[in-house]
matplotlib code that plots the C-alpha trace (Angstrom):
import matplotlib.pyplot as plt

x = [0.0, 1.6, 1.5, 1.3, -2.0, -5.2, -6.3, -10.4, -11.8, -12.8, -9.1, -7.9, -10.1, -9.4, -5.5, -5.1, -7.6, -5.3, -2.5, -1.3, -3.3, -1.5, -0.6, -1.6, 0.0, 2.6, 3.5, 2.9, 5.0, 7.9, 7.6, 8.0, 10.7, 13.3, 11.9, 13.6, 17.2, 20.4, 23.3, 26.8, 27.4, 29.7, 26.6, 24.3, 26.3, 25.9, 22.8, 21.7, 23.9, 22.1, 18.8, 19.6, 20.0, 16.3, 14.3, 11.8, 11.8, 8.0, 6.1, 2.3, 0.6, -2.0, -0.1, 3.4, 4.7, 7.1, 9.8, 9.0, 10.0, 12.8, 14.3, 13.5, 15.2, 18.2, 17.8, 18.2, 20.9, 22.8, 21.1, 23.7, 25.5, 28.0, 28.9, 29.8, 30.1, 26.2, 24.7, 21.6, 18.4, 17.0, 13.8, 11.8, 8.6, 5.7, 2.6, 2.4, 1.9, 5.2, 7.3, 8.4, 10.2, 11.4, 13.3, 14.8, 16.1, 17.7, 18.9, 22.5, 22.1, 21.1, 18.2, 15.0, 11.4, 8.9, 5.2, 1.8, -0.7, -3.9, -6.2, -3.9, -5.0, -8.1, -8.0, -11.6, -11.7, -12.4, -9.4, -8.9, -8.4, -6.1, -3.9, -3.7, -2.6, 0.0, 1.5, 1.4, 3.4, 5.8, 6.0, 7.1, 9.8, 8.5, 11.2, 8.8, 5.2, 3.2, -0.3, -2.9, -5.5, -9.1, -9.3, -13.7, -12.6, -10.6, -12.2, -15.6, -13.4, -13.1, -9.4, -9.7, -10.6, -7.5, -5.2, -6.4, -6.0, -2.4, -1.5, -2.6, -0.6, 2.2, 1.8, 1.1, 4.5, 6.7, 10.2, 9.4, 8.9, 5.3, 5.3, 1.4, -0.1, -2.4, -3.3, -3.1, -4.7, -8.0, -7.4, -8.4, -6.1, -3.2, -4.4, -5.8, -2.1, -0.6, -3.5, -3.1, 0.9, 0.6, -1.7, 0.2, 3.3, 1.2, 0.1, 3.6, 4.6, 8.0, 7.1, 4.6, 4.1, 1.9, 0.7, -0.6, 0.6, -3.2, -4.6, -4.3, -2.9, -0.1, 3.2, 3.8, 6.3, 4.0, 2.2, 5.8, 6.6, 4.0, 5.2, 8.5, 7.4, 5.8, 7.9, 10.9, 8.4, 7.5, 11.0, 11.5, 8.5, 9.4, 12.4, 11.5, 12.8, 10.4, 10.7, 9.1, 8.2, 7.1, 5.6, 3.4, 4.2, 8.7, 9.5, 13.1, 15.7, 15.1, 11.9, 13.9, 16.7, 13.7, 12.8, 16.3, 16.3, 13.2, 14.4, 17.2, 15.9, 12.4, 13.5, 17.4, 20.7, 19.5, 16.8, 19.0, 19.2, 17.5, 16.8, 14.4, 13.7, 12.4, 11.0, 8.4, 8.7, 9.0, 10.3, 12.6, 15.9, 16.3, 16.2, 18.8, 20.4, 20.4, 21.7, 24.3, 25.6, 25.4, 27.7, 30.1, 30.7, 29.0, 26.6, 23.1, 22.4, 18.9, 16.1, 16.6, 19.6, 18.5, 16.1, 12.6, 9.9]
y = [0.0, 3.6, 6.6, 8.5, 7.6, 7.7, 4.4, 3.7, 2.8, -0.6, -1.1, 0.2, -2.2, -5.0, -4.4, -3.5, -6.8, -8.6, -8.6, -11.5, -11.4, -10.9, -13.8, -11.3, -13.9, -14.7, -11.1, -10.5, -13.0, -11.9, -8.2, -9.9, -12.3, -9.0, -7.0, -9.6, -8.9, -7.8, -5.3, -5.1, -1.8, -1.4, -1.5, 0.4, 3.3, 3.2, 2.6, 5.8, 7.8, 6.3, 6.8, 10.3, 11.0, 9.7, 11.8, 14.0, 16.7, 16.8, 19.6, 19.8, 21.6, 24.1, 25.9, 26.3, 29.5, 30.7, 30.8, 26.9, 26.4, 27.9, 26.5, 23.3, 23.9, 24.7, 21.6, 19.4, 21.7, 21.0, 18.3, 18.0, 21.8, 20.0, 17.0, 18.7, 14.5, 14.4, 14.3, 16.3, 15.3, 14.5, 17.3, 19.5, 19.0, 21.8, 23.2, 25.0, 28.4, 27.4, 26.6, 30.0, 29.9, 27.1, 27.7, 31.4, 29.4, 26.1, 28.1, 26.8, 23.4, 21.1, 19.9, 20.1, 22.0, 18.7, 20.5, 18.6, 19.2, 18.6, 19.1, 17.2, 15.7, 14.5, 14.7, 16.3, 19.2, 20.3, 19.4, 23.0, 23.7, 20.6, 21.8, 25.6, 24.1, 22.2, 24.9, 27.6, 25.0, 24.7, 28.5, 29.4, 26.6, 23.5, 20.6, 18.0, 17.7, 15.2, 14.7, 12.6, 10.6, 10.5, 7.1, 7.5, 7.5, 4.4, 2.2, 2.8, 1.3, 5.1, 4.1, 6.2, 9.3, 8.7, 8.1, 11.1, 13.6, 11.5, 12.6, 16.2, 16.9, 15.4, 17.9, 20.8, 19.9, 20.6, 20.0, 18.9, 15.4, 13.7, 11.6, 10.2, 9.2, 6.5, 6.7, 2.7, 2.8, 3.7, 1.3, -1.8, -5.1, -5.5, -6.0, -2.3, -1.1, -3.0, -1.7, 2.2, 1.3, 0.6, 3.0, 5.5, 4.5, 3.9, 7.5, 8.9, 9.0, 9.4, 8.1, 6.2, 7.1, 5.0, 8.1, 11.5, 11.0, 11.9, 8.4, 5.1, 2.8, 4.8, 3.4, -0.9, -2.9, -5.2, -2.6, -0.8, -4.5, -5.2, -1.2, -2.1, -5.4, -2.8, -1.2, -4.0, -5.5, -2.5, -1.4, -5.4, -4.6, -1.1, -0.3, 3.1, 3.3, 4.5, 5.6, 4.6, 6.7, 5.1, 7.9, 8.1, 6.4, 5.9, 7.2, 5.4, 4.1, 0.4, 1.4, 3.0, 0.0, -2.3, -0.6, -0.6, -4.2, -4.4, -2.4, -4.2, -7.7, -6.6, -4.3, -4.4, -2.0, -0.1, 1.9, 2.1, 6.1, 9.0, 9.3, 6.4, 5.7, 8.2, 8.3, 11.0, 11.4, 14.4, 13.0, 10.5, 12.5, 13.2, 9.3, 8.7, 11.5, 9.9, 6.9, 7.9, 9.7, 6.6, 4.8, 7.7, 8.4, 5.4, 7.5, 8.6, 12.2, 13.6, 13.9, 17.7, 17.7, 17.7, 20.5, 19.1, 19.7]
z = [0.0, -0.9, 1.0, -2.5, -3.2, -0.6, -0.4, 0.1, 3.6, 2.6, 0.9, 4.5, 6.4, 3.9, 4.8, 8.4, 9.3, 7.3, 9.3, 11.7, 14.9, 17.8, 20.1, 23.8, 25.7, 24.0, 24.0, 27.6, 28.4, 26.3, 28.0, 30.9, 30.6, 29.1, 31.7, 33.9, 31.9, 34.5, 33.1, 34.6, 35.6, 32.9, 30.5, 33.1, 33.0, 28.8, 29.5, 31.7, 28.8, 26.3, 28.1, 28.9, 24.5, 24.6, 26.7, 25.5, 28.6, 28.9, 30.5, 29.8, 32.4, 32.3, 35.0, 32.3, 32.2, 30.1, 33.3, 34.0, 30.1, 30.1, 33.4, 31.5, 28.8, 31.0, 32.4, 29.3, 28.0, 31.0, 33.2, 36.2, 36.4, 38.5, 35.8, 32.3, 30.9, 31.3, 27.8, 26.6, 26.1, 23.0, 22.7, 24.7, 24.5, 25.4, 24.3, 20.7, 22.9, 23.9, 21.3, 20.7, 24.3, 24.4, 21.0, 22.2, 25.6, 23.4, 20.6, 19.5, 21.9, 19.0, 21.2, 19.0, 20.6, 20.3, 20.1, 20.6, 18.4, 17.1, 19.9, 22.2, 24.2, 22.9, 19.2, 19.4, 16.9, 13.6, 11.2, 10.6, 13.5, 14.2, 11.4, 12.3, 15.6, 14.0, 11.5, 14.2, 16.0, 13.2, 12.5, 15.9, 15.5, 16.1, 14.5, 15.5, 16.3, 18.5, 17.0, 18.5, 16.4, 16.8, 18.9, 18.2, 14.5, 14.9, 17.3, 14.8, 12.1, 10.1, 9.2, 6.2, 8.3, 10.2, 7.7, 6.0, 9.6, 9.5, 5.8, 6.0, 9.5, 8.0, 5.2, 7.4, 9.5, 6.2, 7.8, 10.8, 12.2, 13.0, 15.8, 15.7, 19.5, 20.0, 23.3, 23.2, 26.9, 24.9, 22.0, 24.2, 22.5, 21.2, 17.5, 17.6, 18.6, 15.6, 13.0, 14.3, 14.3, 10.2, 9.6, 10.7, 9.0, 6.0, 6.1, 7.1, 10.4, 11.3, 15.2, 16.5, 20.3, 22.7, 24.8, 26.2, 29.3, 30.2, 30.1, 32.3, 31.8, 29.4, 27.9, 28.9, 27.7, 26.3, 24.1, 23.0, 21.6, 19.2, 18.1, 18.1, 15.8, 13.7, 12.9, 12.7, 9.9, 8.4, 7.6, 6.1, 3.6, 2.8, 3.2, 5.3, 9.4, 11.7, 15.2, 18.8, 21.5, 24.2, 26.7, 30.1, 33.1, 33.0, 35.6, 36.9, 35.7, 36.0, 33.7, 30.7, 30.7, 30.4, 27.1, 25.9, 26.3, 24.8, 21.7, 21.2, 21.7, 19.0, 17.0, 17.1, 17.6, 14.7, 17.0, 19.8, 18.6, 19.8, 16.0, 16.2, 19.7, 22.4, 25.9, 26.7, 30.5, 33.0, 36.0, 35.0, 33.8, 37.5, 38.2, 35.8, 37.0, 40.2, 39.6, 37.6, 40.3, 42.2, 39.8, 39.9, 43.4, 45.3, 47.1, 46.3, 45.7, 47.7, 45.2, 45.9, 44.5, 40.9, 40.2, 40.3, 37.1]

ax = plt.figure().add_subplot(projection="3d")
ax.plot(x, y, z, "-o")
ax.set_aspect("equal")
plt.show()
């Protein structure tokens, strides 16, 4: 199926319901059994690095100002003042009212201003106004955006309504990246996650994220593995990488190895990257952060030693 071309609802119906079922078992069992993996601290401390590379500093708060943005973007310019070797993060990411901030306080870092979009978090408005969203986001500086689908579309089996929001966001993002949300706590099995999963690599996506970070339950292992088989098979049949974001819910470091076992046990070293592999979290970094630390000097730092989001 091409992304050039819009395919027919019944063609998309025809073709999603076509793929291999998903064994829920099978997969929980997996999830579990890698979640059970040990590192040497050798490979812990790559690890936290690595992890570190991933994160998309979150902050999505009615309350945000644009004081709270920037004191984030400090944070992932520079996450430990006192330890220069600390990496960056991979993104910031904020409301579109805020992307104009967040890209005057990160400007010459090389970390990118994520922005959600779309009528985030619900995905309930008229597609204008879901794409005015989205290129105002872009305008102010936006280099990627987060939409979020219509899960009432999906779940009544509109796929080509979907695809079609998915297409024309991608559009309206021009340059920037289009990382499409799920919201798999609302998609029910495991089947639905891998059907929204091709869709929106179908329709373009450059990400496929599991969450808003506003619904429970938010990211699992188990649903970020029939992603990560996703995408593994997708790139086998078209030759074209996509990224996972796993997001809602990691919130230590013992959570964010588990997915980096998990990638690189589905979908292999090739999304071990912050180019194809992301975690959308706000209190995390200063878990990692932590335990870094930890490694370092032997001794835990106090929570309140990190600045707290």
């Amino acid at each position: 199926m091409s992304t050039e071309t819009l395919p027919s609802g019944p063609q998309l119906r025809a073709f999603l319901h076509g793929l291999p079922g998903v064994d829920q078992v099978g997969v929980d069992e997996r999830a579990a059994r890698l979640a059970t993996r040990s590192i040497k601290t050798t490979a812990k401390a790559q690890a936290i690095d690595l992890a570190i590379t991933m994160v998309d500093l979150t902050t999505l708060e009615g309350a945000d100002t644009p004081g709270k943005v920037r004191a984030l973007c400090a944070k992932g310019a520079r996450p430990d003042p006192g330890d220069a070797s600390v990496p960056r993060v991979a993104a910031i990411c904020v409301y579109p009212d805020m992307v104009e901030t967040a890209v005057a306080a990160l400007r010459g870092t090389g970390i990118g201003v994520a922005s959600v979009a779309t009528a985030f978090p619900s995905g309930r408005a008229p597609m204008e106004a879901k794409l005015a969203d989205t290129r105002a986001a872009v305008a102010a500086g936006a280099s990627e955006i987060d939409m979020v689908i219509d899960r009432g579309a999906f779940l009544a089996g509109d796929y080509r309504k979907v695809h079609e929001e998915i297409v024309a966001t991608k559009e309206a993002c021009g340059d920037a990246h289009l990382k499409v949300i799920f919201e798999t706590g609302e998609l029910v099995t495991y089947d639905n996650v891998r059907r929204a999963s091709w869709l929106a690599m179908e329709a373009g996506a450059d990400f496929i994220k599991t969450s808003t970070g506003k619904v429970a339950p938010a990211a699992t292992l188990p649903v970020t593995l029939v992603m990560l088989e996703a995408v593994r098979d997708y790139r086998a049949a078209t030759g074209r990488q996509v990224g996972v974001k796993p997001a809602g819910g990691i919130r230590t470091t013992k959570d964010a190895i588990k997915y980096l076992v998990l990638v690189n046990e589905t979908a292999g070293p090739d999304w071990l990257d912050p180019q194809w592999f992301r975690l959308g979290a706000s209190s995390l970094l200063n878990d990692l952060l932590m335990q870094r630390r930890k490694l370092t000097t032997g001794v835990y730092s106090g929570p309140d030693y990190f600045t707290l989001d």
